[in-house]
PyMOL commands that place a pseudoatom at each C-alpha (Angstrom):
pseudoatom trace, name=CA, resn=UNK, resi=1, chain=A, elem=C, hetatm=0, pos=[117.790, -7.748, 23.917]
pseudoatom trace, name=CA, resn=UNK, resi=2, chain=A, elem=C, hetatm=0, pos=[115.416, -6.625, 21.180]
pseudoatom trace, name=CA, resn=UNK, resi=3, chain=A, elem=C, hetatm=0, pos=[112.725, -4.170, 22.480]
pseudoatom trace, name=CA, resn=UNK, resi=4, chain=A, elem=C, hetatm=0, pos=[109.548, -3.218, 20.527]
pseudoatom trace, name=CA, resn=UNK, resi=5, chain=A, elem=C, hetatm=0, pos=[108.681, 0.101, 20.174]
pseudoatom trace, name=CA, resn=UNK, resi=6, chain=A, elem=C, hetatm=0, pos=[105.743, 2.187, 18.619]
pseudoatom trace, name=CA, resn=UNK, resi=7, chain=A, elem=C, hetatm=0, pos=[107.185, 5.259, 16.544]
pseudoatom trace, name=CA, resn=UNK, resi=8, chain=A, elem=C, hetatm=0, pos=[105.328, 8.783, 18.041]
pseudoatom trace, name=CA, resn=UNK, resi=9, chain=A, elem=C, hetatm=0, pos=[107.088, 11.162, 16.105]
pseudoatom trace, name=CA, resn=UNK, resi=10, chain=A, elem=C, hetatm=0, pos=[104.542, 11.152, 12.951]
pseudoatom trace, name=CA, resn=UNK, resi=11, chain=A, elem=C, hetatm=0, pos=[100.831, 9.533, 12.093]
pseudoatom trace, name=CA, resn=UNK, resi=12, chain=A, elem=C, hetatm=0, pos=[102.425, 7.008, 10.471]
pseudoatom trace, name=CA, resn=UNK, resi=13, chain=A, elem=C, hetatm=0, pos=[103.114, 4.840, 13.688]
pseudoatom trace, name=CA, resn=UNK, resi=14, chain=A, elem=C, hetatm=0, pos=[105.827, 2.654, 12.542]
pseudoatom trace, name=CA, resn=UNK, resi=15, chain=A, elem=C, hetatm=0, pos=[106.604, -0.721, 14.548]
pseudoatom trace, name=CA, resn=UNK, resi=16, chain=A, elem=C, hetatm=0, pos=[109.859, -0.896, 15.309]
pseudoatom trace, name=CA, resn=UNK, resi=17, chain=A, elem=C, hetatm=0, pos=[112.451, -3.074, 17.401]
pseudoatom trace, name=CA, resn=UNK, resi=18, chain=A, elem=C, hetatm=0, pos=[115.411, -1.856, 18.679]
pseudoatom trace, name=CA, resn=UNK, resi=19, chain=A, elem=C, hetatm=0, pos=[118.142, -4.136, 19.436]
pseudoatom trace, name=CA, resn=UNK, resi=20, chain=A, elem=C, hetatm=0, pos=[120.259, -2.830, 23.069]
pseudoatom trace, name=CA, resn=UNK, resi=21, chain=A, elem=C, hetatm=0, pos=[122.800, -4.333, 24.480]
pseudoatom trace, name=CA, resn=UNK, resi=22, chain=A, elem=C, hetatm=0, pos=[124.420, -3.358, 27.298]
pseudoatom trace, name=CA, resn=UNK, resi=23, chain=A, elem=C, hetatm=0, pos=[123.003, 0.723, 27.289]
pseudoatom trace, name=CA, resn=UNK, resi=24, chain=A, elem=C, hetatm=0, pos=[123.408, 0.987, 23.148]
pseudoatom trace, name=CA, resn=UNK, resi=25, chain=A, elem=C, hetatm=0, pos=[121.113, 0.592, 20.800]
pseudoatom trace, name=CA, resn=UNK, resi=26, chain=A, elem=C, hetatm=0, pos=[122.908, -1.716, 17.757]
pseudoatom trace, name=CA, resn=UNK, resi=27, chain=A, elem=C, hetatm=0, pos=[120.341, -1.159, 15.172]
pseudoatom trace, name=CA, resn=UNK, resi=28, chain=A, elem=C, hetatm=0, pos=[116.750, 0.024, 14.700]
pseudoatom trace, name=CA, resn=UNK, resi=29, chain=A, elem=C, hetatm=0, pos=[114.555, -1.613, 12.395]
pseudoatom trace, name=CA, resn=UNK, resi=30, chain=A, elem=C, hetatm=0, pos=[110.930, -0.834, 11.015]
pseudoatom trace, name=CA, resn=UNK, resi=31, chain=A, elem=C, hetatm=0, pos=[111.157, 2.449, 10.877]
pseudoatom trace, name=CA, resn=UNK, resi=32, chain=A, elem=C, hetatm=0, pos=[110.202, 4.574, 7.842]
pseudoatom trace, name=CA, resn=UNK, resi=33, chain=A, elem=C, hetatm=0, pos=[112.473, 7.995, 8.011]
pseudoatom trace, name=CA, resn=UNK, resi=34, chain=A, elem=C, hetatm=0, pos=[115.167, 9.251, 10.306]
pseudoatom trace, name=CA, resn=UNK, resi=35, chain=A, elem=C, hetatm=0, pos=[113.485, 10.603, 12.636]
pseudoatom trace, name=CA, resn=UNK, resi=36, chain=A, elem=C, hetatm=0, pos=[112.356, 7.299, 13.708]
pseudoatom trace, name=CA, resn=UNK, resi=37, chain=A, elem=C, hetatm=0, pos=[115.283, 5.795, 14.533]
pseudoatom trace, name=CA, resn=UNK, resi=38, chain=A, elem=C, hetatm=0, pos=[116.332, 8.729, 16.559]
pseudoatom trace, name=CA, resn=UNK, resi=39, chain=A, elem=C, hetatm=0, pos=[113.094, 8.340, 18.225]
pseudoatom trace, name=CA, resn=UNK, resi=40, chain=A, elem=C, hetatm=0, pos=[113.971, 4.790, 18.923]
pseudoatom trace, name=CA, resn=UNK, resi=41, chain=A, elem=C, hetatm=0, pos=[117.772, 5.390, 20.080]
pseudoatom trace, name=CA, resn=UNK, resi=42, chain=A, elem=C, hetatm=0, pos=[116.229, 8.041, 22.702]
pseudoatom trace, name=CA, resn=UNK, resi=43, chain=A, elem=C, hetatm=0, pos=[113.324, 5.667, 24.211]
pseudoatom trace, name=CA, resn=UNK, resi=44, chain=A, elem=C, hetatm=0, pos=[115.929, 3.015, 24.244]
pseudoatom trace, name=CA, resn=UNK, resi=45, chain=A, elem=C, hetatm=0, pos=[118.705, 5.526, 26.190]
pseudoatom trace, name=CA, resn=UNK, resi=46, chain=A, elem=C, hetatm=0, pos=[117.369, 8.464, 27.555]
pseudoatom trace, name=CA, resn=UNK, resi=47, chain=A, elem=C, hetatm=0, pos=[113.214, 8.932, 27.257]
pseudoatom trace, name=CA, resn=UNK, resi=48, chain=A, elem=C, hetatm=0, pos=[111.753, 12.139, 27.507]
pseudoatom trace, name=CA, resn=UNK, resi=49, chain=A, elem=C, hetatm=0, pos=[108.259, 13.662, 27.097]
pseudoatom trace, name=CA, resn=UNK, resi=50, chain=A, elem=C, hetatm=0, pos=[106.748, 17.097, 26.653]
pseudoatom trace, name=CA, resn=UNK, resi=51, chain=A, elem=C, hetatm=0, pos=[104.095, 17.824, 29.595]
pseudoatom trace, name=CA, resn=UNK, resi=52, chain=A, elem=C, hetatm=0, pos=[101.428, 19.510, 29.099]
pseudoatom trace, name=CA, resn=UNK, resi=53, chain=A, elem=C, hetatm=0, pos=[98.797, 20.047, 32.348]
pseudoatom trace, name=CA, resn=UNK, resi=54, chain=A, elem=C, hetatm=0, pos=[97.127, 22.707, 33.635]
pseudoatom trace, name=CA, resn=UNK, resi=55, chain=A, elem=C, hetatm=0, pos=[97.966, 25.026, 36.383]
pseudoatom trace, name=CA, resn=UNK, resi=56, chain=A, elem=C, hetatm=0, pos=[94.839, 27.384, 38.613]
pseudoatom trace, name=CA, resn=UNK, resi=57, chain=A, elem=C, hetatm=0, pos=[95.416, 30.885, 38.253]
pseudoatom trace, name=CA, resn=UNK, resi=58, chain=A, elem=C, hetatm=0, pos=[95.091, 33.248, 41.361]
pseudoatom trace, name=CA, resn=UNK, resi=59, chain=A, elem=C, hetatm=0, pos=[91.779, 34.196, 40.241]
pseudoatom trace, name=CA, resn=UNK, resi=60, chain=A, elem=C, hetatm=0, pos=[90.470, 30.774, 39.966]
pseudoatom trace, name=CA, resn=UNK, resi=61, chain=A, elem=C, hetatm=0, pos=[90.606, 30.359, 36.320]
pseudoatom trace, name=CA, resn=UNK, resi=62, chain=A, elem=C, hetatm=0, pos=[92.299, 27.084, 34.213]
pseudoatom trace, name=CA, resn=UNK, resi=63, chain=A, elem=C, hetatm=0, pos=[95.350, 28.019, 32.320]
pseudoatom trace, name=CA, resn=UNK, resi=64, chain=A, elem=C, hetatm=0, pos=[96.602, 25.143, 29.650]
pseudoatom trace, name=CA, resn=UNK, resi=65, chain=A, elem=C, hetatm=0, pos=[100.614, 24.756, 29.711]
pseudoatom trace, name=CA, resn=UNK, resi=66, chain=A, elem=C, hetatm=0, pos=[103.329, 22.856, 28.904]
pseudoatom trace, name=CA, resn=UNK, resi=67, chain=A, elem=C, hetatm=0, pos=[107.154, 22.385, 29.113]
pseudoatom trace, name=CA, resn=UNK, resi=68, chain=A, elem=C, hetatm=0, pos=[109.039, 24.292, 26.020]
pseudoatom trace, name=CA, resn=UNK, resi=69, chain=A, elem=C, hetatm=0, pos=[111.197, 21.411, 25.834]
pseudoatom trace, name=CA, resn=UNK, resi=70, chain=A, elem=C, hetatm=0, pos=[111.264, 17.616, 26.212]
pseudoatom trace, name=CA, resn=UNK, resi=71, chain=A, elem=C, hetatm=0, pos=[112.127, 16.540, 30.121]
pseudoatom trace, name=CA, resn=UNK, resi=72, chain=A, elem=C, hetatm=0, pos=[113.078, 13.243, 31.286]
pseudoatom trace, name=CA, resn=UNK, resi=73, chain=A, elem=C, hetatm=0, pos=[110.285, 10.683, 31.646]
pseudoatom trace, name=CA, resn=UNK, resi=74, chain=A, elem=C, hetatm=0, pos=[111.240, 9.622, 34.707]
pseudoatom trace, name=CA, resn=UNK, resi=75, chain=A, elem=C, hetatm=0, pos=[110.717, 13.535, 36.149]
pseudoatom trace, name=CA, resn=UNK, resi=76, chain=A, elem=C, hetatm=0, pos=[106.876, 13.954, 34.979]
pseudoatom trace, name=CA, resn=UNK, resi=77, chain=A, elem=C, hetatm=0, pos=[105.411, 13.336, 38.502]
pseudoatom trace, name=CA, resn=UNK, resi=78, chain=A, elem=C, hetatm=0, pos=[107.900, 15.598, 40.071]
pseudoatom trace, name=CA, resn=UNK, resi=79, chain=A, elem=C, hetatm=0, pos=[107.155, 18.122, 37.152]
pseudoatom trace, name=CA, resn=UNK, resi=80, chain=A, elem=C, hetatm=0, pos=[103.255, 17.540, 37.577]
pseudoatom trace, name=CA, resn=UNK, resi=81, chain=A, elem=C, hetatm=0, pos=[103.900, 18.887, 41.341]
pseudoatom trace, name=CA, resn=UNK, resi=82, chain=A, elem=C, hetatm=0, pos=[105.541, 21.604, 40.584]
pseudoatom trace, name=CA, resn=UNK, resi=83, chain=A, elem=C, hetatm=0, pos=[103.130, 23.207, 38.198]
pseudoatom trace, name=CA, resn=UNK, resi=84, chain=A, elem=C, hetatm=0, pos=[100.029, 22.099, 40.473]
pseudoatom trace, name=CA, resn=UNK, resi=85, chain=A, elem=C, hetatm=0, pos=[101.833, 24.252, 42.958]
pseudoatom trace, name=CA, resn=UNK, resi=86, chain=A, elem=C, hetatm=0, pos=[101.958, 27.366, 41.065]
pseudoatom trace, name=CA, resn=UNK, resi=87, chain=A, elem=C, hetatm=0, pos=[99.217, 30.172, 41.134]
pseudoatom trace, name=CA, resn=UNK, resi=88, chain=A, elem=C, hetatm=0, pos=[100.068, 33.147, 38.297]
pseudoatom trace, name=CA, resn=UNK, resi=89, chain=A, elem=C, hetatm=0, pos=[98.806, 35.792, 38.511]
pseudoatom trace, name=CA, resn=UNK, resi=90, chain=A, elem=C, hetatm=0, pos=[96.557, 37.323, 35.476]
pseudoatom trace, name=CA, resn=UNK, resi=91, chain=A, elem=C, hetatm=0, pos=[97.071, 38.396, 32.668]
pseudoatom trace, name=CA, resn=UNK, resi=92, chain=A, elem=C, hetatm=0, pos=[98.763, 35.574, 30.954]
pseudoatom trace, name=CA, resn=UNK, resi=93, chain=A, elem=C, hetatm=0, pos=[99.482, 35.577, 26.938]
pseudoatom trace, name=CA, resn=UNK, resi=94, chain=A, elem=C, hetatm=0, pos=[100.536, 31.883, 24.857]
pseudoatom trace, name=CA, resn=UNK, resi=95, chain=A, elem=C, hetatm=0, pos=[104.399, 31.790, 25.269]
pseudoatom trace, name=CA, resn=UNK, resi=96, chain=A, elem=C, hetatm=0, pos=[104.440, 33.791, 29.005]
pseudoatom trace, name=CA, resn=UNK, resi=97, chain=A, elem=C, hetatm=0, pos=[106.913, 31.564, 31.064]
pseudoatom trace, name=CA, resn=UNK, resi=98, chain=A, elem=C, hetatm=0, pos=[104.554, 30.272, 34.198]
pseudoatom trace, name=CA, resn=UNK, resi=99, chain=A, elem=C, hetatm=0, pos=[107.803, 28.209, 36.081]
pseudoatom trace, name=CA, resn=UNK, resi=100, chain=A, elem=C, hetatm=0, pos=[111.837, 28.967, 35.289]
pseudoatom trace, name=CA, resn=UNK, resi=101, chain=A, elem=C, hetatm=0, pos=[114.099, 25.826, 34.673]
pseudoatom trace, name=CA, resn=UNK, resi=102, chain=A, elem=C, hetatm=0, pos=[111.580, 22.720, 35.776]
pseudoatom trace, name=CA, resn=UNK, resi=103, chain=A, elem=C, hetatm=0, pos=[114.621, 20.241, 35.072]
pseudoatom trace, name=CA, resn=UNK, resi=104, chain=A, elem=C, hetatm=0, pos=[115.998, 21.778, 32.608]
pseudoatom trace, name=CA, resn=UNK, resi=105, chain=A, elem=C, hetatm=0, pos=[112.511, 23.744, 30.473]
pseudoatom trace, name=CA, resn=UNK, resi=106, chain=A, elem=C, hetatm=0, pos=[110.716, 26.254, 31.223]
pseudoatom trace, name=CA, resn=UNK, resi=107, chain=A, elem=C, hetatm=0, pos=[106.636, 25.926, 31.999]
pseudoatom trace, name=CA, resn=UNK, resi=108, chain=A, elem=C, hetatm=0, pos=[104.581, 28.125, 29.551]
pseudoatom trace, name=CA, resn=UNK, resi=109, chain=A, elem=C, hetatm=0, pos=[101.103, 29.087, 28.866]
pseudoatom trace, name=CA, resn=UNK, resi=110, chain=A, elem=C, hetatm=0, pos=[99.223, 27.963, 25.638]
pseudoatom trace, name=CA, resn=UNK, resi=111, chain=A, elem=C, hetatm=0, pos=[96.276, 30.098, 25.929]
pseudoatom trace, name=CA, resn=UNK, resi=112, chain=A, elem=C, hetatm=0, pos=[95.470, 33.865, 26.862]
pseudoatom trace, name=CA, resn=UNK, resi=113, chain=A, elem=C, hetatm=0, pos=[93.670, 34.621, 30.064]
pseudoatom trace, name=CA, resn=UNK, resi=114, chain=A, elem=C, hetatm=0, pos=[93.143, 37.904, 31.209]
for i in range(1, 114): cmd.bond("trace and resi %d" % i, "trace and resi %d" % (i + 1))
show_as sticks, trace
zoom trace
């Protein structure tokens, strides 16, 4: 089965097709670099997606975040929950861990609020 595929790793936005059979991906082609095809392998296989959200601090306030690390794209929702549970506490700095281990990466702030 060939599946077509839209390249997010760089501007350039390369179509590709990916041709999977049976849970492996036999070849990529479009692509312009490496990390293309890799990108193309890993949609095909296993996708995963940085999130990025915001969370309300205890004193009200917006904080921006976002996993450290690429989780599975089926777990965004469940991720989504979990940060719209928390409430830190001020004062946050960019890089403060918000949420331990949220399947596998941590949930950190990307501004400053204090």
């Amino acid at each position: 089965m060939d599946r077509k595929l839209t390249c997010i790793v760089c501007p350039l936005g390369c179509s590709m097709v990916a041709e999977v059979e049976n849970g492996k991906v036999l070849s990529v082609s479009g692509n312009t670099c490496p990390r293309g095809k890799a990108y193309a392998e890993s949609e095909c296989i296993n996708p995963q997606r940085v999130v990025t959200s915001t969370v309300r601090c205890q004193d009200g306030s917006m904080l921006s975040v976002k996993t450290d690390r690429a989780i599975p794209k089926e777990k965004m929702a469940e991720c989504m929950e979990i940060i719209a549970s928390a409430r830190p506490q001020l004062p946050i700095f960019v890089g403060d861990v918000i949420i331990k281990d949220v399947f596998g990466s941590d949930i950190i702030a990307t501004q400053n609020r204090s």
